[in-house]
C-alpha positions as MATLAB code, in Angstrom:
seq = 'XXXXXXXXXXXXXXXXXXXXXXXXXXXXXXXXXXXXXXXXXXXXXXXXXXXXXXXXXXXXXXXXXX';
ca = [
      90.267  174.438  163.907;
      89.634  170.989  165.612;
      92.415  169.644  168.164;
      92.333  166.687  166.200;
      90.930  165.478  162.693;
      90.285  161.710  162.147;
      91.453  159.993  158.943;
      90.949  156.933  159.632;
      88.679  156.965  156.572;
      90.877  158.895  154.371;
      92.229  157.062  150.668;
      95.885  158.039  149.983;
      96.303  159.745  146.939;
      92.397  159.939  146.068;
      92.711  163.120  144.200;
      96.348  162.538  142.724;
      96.645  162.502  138.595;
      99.399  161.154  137.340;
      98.756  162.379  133.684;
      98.403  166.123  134.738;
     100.961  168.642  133.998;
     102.518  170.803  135.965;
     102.666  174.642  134.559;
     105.371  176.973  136.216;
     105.028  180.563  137.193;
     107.203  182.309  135.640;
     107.357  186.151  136.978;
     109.166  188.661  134.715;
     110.597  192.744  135.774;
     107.757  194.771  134.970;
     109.885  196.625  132.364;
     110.531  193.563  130.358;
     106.746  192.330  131.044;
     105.450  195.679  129.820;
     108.085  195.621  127.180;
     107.196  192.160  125.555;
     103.375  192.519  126.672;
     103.478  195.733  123.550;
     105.959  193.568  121.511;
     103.088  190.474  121.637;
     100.125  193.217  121.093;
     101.818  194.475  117.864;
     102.077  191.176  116.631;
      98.688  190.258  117.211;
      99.794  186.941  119.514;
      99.593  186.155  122.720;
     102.493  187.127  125.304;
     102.779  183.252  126.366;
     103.643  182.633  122.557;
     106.475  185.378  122.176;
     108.328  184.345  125.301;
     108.329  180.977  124.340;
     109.402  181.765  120.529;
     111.878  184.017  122.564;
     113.232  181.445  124.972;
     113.092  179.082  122.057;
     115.662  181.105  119.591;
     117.889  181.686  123.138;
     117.971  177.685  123.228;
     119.403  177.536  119.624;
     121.982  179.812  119.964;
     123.097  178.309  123.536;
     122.955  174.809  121.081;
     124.728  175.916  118.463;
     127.545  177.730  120.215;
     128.213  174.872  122.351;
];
C-alpha cells in the first residue's frame, strides 16, 4: 500500500444508486436450514420462497393477536 493516495480527482458518490435494493443475509441453525431446505425440496420451491411464506403466516398471527 501507498503512504498516501491522491483524490483530488475523485467524484463523490460516482458509483452510488439510489434505486438499488438492499438484500439482507439472513443465516439460519443448520438444523432448521437443513430442516426447511427438505421441507422446500418436497414441495418443489425454492427455500427463499418457504421462509418467506413462513415468516409471512408468523406476521399474520403476530397481526391478528395483537
Amino acid at each position: 500500500m501507498r503512504k498516501e493516495y491522491d483524490f483530488s480527482k475523485a467524484e463523490r458518490g460516482k458509483f452510488h444508486r439510489t434505486d438499488t435494493e438492499v438484500h439482507l443475509p439472513v443465516y439460519l441453525d443448520q438444523p432448521i436450514q437443513s430442516r426447511l431446505t427438505e421441507i422446500a425440496k418436497d414441495k418443489g420451491i425454492a427455500l427463499t420462497e418457504l421462509v418467506n411464506a413462513l415468516l409471512q403466516k408468523d406476521i399474520e398471527l403476530i397481526e391478528t393477536a395483537r
